[in-house]
DRENDO-742265 format. One record per residue: residue in one letter; x, y, z of N, C-alpha, C, O in turn. Coordinates in steps of 0.05 Angstrom, whole numbers, padded with zeros to 5 digits, always signed. Atoms other than C-alpha are relative to their C-alpha. Example, Ala and Ser with C-alpha at 12.3 -4.5 7.8 and 13.67 -1.06 7.14 Angstrom:
// residues 2
A+00018-00024+00000+00246-00090+00156+00018+00024+00000+00039+00024+00013 S-00016-00024-00001+00273-00021+00143-00015+00022+00014-00005+00044+00018 
This chain:
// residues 286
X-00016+00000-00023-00735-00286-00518+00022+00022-00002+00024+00035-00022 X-00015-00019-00010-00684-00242-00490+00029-00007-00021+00044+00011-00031 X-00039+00005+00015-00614-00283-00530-00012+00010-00027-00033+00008-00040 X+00000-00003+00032-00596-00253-00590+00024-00011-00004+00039-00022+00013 X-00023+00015+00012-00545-00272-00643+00026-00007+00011+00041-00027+00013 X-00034+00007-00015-00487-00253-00608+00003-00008+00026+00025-00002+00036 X+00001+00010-00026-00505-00288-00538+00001-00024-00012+00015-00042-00004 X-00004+00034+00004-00516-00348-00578+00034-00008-00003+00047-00023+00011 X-00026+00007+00011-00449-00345-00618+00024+00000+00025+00044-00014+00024 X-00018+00010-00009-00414-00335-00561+00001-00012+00030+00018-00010+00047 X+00008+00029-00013-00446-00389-00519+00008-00028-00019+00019-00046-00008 X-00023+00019+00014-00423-00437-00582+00032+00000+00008+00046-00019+00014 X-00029+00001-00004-00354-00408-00572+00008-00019+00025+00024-00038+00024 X-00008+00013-00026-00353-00430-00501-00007-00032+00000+00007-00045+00015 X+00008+00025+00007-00384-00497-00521+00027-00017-00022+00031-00042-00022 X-00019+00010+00018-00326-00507-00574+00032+00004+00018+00053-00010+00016 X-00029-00002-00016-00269-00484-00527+00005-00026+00019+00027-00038+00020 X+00008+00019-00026-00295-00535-00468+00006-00025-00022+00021-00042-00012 X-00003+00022+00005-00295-00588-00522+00034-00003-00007+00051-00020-00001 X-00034+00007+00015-00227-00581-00555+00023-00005+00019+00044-00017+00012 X-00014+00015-00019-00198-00589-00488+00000-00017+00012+00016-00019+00031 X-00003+00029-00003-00215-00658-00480+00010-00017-00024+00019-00040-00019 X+00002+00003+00032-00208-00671-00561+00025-00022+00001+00023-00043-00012 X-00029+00011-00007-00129-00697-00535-00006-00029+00001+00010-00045-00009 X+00007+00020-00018-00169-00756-00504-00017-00023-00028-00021-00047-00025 X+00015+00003+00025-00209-00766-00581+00006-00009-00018+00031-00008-00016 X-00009-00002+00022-00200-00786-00645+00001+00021-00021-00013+00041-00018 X-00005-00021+00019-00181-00746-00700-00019+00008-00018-00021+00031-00027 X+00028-00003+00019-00239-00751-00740-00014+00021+00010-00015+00044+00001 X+00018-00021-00014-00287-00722-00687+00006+00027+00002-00007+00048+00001 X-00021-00033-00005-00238-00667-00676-00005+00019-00026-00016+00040-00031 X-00001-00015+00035-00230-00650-00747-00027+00012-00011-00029+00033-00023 X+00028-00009+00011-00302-00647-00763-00011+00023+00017-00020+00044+00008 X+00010-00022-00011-00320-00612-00705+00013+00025-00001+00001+00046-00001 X-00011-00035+00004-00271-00555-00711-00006+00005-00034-00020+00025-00038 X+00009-00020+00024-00282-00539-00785-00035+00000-00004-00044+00012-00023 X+00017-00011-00001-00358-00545-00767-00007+00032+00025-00025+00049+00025 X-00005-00019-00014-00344-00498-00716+00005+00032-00023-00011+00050-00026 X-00004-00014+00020-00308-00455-00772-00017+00011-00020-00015+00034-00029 X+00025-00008+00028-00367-00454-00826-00016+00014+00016-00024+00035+00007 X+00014-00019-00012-00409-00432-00763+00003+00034-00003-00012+00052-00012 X-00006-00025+00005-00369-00375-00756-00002+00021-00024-00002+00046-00026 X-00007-00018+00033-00364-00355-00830-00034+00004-00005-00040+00018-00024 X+00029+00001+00010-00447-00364-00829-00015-00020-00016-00039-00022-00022 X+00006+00025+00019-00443-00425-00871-00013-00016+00012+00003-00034+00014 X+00023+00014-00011-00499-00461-00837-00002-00023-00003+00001-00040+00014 X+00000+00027+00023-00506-00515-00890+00015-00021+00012+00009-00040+00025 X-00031+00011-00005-00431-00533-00885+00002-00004+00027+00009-00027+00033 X+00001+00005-00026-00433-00529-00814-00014-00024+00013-00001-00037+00029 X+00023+00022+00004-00491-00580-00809+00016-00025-00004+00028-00041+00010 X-00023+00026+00023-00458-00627-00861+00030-00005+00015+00042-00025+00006 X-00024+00001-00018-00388-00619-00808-00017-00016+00017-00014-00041+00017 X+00004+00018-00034-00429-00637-00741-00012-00036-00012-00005-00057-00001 X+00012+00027+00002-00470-00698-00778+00023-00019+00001+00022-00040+00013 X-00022+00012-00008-00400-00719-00784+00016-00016+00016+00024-00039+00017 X-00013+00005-00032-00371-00707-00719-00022-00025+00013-00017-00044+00028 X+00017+00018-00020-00435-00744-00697+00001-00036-00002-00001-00056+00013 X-00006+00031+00015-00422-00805-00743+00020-00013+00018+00018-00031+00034 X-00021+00021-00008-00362-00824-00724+00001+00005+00030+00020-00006+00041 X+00006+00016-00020-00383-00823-00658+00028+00020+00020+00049+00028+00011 X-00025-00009-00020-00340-00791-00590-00010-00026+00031-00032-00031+00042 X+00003+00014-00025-00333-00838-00532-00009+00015+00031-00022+00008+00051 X+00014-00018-00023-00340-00783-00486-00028+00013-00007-00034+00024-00028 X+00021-00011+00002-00407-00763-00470-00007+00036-00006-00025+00047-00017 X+00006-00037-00002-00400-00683-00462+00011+00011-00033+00000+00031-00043 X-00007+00003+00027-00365-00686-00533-00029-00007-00022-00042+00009-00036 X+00032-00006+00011-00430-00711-00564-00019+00020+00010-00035+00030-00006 X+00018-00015-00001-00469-00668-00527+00012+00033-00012-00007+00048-00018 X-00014-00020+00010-00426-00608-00551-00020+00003-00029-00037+00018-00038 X-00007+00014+00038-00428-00642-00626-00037+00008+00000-00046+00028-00011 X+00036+00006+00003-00512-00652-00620-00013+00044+00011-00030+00059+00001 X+00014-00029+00002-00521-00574-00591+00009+00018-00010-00004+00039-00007 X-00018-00018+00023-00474-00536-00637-00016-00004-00018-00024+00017-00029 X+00014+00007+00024-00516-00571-00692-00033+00010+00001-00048+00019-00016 X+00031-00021-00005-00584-00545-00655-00002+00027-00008-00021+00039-00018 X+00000-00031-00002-00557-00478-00653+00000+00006-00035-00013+00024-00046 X-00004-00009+00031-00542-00477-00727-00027-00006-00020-00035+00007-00039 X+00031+00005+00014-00612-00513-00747-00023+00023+00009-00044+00026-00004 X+00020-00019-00010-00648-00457-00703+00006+00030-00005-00013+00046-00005 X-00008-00027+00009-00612-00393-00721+00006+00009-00019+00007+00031-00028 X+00000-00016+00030-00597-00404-00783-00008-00013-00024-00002-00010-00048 X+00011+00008+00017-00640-00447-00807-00029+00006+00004-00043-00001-00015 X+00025+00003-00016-00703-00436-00772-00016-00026+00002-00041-00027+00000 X+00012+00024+00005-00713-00513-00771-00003-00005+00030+00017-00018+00039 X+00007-00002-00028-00741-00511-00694-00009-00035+00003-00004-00045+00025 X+00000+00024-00011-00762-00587-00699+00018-00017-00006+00014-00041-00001 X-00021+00013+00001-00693-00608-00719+00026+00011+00020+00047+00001+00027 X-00014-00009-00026-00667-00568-00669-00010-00012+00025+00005-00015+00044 X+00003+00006-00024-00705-00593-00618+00005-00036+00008+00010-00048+00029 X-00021+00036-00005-00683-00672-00633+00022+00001+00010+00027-00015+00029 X-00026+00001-00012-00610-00650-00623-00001+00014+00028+00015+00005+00045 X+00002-00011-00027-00624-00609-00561-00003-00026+00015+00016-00034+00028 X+00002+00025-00013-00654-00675-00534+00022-00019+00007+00023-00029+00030 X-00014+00020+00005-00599-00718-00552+00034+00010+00016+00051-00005+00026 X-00011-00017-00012-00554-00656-00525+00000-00009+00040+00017-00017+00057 X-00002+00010-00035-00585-00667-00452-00005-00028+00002-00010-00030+00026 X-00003+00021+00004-00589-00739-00465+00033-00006+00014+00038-00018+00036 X-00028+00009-00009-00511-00744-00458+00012+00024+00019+00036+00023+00025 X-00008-00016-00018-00507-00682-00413-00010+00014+00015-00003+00038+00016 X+00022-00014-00015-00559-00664-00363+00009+00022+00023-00007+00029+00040 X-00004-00016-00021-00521-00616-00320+00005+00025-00016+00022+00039-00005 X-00001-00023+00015-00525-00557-00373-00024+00021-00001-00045+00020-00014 X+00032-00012-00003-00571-00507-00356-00001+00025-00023-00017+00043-00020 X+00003-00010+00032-00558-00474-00430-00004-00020-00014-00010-00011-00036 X+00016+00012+00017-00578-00531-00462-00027-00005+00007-00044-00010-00009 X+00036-00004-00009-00646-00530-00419-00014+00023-00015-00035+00022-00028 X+00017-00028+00015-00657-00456-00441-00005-00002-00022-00026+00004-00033 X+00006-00008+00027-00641-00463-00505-00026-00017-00009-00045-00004-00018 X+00020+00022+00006-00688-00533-00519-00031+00018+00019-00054+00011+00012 X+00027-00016-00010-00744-00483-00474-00001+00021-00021-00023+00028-00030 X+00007-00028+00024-00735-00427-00524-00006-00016-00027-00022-00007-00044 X+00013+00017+00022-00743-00483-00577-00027-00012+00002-00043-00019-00015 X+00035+00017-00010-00806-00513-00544-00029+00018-00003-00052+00011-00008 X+00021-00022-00008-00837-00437-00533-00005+00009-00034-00027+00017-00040 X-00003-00006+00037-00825-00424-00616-00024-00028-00016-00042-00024-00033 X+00023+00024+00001-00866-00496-00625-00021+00005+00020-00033-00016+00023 X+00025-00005-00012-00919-00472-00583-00001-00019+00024-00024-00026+00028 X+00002+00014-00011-00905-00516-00530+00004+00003+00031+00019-00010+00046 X-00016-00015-00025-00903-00476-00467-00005-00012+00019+00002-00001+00040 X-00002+00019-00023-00917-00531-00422+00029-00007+00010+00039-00007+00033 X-00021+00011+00003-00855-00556-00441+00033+00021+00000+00057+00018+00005 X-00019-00017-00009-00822-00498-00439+00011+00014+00019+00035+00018+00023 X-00003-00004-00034-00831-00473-00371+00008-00026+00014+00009-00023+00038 X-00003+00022-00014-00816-00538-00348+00041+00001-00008+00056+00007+00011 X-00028-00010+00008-00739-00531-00383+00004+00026+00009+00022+00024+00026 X-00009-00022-00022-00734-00460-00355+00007-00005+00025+00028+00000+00037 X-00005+00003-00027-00749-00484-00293+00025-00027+00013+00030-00029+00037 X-00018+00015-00005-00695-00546-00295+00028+00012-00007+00049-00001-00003 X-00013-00016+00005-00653-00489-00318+00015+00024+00017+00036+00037+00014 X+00003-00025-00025-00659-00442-00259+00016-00018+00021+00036-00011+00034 X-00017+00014-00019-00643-00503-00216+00027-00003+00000+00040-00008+00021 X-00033+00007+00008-00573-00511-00253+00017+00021+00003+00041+00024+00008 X-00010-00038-00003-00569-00432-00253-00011+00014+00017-00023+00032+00005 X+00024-00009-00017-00606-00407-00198+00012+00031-00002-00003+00050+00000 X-00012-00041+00001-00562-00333-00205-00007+00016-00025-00004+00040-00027 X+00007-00015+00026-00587-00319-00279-00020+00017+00005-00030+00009+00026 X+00023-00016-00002-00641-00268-00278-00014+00000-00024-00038-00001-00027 X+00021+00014+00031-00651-00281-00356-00014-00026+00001-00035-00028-00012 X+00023+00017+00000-00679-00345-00339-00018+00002+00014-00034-00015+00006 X+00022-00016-00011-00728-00316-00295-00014+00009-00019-00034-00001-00029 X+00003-00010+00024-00731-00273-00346-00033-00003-00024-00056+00005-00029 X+00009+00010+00017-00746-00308-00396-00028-00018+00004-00046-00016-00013 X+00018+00013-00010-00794-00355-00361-00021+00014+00006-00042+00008-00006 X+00025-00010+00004-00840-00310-00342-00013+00017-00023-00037+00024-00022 X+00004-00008+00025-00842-00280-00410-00028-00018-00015-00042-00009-00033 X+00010+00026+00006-00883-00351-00420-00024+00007+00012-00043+00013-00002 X+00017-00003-00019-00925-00342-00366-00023+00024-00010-00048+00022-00012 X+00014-00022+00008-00946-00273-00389-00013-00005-00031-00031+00010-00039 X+00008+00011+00022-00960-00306-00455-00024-00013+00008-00043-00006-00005 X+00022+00018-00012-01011-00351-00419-00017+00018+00025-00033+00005+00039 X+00012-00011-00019-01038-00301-00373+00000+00000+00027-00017+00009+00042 X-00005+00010-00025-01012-00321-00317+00013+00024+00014+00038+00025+00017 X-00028-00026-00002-00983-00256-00294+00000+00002+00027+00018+00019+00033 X-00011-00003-00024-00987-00264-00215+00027-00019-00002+00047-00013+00010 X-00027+00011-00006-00935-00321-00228+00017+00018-00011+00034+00027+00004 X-00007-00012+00016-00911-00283-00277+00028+00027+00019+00053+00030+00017 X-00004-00020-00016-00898-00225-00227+00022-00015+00025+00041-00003+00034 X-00022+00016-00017-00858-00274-00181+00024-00001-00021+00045+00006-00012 X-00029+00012+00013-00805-00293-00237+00015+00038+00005+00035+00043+00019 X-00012-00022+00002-00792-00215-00246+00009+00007+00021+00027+00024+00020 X-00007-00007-00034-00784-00209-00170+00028-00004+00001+00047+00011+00006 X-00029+00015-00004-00731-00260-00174+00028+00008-00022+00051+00003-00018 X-00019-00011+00012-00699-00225-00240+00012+00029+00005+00032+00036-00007 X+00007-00019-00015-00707-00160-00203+00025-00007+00024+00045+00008+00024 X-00011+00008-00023-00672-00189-00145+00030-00003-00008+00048+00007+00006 X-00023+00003+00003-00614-00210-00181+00020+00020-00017+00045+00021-00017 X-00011-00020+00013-00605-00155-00224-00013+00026+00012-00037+00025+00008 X+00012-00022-00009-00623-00087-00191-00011+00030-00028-00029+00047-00028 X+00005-00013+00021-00619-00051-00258-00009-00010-00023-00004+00002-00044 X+00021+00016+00019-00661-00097-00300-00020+00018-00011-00043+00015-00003 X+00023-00016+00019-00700-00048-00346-00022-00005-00001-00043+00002+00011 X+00016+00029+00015-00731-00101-00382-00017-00003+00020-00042+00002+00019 X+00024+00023-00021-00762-00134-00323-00014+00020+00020-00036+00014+00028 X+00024-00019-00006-00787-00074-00290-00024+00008-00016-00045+00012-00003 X+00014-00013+00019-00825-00050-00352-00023-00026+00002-00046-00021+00009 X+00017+00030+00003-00858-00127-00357-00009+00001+00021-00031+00010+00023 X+00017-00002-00019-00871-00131-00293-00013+00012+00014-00020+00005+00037 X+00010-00025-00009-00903-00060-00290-00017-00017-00017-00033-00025+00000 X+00014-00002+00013-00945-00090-00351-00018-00030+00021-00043-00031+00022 X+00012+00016-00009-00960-00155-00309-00018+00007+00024-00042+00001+00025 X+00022-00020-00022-00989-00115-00245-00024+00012-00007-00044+00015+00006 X+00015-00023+00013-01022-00074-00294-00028-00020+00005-00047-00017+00020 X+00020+00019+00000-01064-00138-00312-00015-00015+00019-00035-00030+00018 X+00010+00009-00030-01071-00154-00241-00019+00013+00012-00033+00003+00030 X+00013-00026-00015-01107-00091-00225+00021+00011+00020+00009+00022+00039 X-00016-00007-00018-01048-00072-00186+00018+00024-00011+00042+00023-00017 X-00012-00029+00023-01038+00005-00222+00010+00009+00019+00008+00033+00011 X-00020-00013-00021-00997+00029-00159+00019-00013-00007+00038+00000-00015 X-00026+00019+00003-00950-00032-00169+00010+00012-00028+00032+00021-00031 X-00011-00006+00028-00950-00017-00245+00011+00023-00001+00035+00025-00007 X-00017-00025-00001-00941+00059-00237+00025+00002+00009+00045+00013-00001 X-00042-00007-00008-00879+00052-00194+00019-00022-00018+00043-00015-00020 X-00018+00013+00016-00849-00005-00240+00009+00013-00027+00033+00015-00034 X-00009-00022+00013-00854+00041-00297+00005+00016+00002+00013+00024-00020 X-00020-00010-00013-00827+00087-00260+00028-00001-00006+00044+00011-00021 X-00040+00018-00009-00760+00055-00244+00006-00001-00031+00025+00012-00039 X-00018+00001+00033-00751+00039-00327+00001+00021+00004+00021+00029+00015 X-00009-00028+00011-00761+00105-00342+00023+00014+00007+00040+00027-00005 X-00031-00011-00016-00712+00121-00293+00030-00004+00008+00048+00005+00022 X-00032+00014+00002-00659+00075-00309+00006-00001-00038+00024-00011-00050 X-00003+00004+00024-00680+00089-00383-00013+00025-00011-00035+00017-00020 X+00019-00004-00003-00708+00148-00396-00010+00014-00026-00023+00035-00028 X+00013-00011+00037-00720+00155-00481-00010-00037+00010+00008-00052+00003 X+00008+00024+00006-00760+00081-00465-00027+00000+00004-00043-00005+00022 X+00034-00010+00014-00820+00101-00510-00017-00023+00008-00039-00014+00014 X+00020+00017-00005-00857+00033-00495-00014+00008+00038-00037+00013+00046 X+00000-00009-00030-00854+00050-00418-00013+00023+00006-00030+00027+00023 X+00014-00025-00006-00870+00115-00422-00030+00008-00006-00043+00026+00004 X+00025+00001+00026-00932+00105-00470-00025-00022+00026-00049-00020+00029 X+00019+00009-00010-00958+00057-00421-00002+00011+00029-00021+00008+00044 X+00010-00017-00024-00953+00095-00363-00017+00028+00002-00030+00038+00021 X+00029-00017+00010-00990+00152-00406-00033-00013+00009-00052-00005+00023 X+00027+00014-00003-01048+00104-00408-00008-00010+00024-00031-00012+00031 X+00015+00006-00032-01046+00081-00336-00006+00014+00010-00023+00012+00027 X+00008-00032-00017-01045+00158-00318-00032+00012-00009-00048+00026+00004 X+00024-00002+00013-01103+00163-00358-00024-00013+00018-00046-00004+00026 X+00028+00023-00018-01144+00104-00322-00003+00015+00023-00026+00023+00027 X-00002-00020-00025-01126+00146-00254-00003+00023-00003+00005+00035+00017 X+00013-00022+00007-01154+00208-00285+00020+00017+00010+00013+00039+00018 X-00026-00016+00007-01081+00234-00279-00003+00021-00024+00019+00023-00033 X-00001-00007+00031-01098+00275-00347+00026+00018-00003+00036+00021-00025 X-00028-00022+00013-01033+00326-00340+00019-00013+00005+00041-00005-00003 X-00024+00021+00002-00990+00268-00322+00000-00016-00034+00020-00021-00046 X+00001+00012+00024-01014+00234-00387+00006+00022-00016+00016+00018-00038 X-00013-00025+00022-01000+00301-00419+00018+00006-00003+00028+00013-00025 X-00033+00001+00002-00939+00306-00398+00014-00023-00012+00027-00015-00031 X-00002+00020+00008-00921+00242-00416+00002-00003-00028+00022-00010-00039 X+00003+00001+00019-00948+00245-00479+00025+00022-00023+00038+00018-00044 X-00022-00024+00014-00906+00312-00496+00021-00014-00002+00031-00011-00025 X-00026+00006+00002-00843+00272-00483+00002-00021-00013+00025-00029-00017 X+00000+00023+00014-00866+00210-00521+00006+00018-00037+00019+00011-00056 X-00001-00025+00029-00872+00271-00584+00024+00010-00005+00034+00012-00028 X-00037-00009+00010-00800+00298-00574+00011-00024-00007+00031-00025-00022 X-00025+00025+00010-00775+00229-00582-00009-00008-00024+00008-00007-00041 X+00012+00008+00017-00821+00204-00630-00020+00017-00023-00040+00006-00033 X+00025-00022+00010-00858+00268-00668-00017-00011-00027-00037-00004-00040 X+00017+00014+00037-00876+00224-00732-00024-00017+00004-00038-00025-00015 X+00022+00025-00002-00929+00174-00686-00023+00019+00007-00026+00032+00027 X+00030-00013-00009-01000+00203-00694-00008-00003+00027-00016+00016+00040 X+00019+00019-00022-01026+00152-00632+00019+00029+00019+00002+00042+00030 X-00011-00010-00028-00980+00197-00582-00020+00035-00004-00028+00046+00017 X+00014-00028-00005-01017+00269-00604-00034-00011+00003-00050+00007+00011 X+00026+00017+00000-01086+00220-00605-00001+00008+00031-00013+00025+00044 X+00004+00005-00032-01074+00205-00535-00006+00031+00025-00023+00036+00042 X-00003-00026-00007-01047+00278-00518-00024+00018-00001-00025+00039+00012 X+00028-00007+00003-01119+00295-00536-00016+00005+00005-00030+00025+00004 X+00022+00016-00019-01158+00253-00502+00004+00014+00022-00016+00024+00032 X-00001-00010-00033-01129+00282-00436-00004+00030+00002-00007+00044+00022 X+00004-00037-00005-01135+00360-00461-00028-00006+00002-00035-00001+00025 X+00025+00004+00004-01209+00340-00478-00007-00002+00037-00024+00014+00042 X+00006+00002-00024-01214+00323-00397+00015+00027+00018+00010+00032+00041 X-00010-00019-00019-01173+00382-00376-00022+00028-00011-00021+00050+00000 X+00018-00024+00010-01227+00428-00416+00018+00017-00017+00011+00040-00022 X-00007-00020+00019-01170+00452-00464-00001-00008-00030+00016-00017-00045 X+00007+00012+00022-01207+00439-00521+00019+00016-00024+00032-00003-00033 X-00007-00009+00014-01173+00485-00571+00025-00026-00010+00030-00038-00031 X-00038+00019+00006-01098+00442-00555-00008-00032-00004+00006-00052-00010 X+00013+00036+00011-01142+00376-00565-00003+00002-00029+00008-00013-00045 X+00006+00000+00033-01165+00394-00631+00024+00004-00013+00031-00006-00034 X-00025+00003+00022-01101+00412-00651+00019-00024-00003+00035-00027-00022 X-00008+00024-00007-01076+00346-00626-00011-00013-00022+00004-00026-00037 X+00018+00026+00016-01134+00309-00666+00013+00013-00028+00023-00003-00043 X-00010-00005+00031-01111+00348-00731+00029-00004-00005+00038+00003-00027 X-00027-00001+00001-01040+00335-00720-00001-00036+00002+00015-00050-00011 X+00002+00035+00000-01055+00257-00708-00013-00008-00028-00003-00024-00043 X-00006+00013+00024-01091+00252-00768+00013+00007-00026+00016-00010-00043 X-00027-00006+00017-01045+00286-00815+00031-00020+00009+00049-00017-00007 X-00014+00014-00009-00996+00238-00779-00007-00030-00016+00010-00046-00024 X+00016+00027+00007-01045+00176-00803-00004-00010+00013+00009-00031+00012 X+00000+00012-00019-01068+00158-00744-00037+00004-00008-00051+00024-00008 X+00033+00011+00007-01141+00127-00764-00014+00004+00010-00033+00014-00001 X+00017+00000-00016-01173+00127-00712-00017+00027+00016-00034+00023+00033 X+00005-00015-00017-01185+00196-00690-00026+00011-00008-00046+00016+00005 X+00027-00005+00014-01234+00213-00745-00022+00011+00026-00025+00034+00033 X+00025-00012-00019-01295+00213-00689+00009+00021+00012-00003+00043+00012 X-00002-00022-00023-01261+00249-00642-00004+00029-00020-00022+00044-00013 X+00002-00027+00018-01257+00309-00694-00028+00006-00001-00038+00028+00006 X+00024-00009+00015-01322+00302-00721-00018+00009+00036-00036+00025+00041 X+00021-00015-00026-01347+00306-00640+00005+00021+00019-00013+00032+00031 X-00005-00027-00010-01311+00360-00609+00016+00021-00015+00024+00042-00005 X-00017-00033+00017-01275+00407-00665-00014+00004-00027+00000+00011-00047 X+00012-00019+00026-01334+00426-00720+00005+00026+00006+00006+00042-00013 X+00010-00039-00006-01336+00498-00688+00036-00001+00010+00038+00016+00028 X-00019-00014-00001-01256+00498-00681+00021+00000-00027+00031-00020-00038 X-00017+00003+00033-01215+00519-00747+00021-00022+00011+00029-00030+00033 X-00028+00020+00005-01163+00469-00770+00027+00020-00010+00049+00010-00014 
């Protein structure tokens, strides 16, 4: 998924701020535990952090949003820094158990479900997620990320609409949902979605690489050439980009700049070109 470390940590923060201003209303215990497990979070101490919330959890908070705090602080620390994804996903439960109007504890318990293989379950938390957040475009996002995992890429192609919609400069979700069209048979849709990355990004070698190859299917060959050249200034060390660059001189009839392609790909280590050498460059020196 799309969160990394530092979206998590400072989605804890906000989870630890929200609690400590009810804490007044608490006992001292819960308090205590939960801020110096809060603290060990911060320092990376995982363990220690753990061994704090079981604490906080023990002795128990009368307010509900306080446990659910206590139970998903303790997820986040079993899943990020422990990689214990089915002890994370008990406290997520127990999380929306005592606090069902959090549509970050939906995501996160869906990004825990999609790591257990459980993408039923995970699109289903996205989508009670969207309802709580309907303005995120990462949970869109993210959701159809799922989808495209399962093949589903016309739905697929709707979530990006809607992350698309909310974000106009969404990279990300152009590039995916150029790759989801792609699989649709819909290489107009795809071409202009890779497009738009390129053009809101435009060293974004995955993007570019696959709009080589769609130009290719559309017997584009000097668009894939071009293409390819600019995948080489960014990247000159990947054989596969002078491979490709190859393939499309071989259709423009400039065999000479193909073969030097194929000898430059495999001096690069790019495995695969072998045939091509041995079928169009015996009769051109290396």
């Amino acid at each position: 998924m799309r969160s990394n470390f530092f979206g998590k940590f400072m989605l804890f923060s906000f989870f630890a701020f929200i609690v400590v201003g009810v804490f007044a209303q608490d006992t001292t215990s819960f308090k205590t535990y939960y801020e110096n497990g809060f603290a060990k979070f911060k320092s990376k101490d995982y363990t220690g952090a753990i061994g704090d919330f079981n604490n906080a959890i023990t002795k128990n908070s009368d307010i509900p949003s306080n446990m659910a705090a206590a139970y998903f602080d303790r997820a986040e620390c079993k899943k990020y820094g422990n990689k214990d994804y089915t002890g994370a996903l008990a406290d997520y439960n127990n999380a929306i158990k005592n606090k069902a109007d959090n549509a970050d504890y939906f995501s996160e318990r869906a990004d825990t479900k999609y790591y257990l293989k459980d993408t039923t379950g995970a699109i289903a938390d996205y989508s009670a997620a969207i309802r709580l957040k309907p303005t995120s475009e990462n949970l869109y996002y993210d959701r159809a990320k799922i989808k495209m995992d399962g093949k589903k890429y016309k739905d697929a192609v709707v979530d990006y609409d809607s992350a698309i919609y909310r974000k106009a400069d969404f990279v990300d979700a152009y590039f995916m949902r150029g790759k989801a069209k792609y699989a649709t048979k819909d290489t107009a849709g795809a071409l202009n979605d890779y497009n738009k990355a390129i053009e809101l990004k435009p060293d974004f070698i995955l993007a570019i690489k696959n709009r080589a190859l769609l130009k290719m299917d559309k017997k584009d060959y000097d668009g894939t050439k071009t293409d390819c050249s600019k995948l080489i200034e960014l990247k000159p060390d990947e054989g596969q980009y002078y491979y490709i660059r190859g393939l499309a001189e071989i259709h423009l009839k400039q065999k000479p700049d193909a073969c030097t392609d194929f000898n430059t790909s495999k001096d690069k280590g790019f495995a695969g070109v072998q045939a091509k050498i041995d079928k169009y460059c015996k009769d051109v020196p290396h």
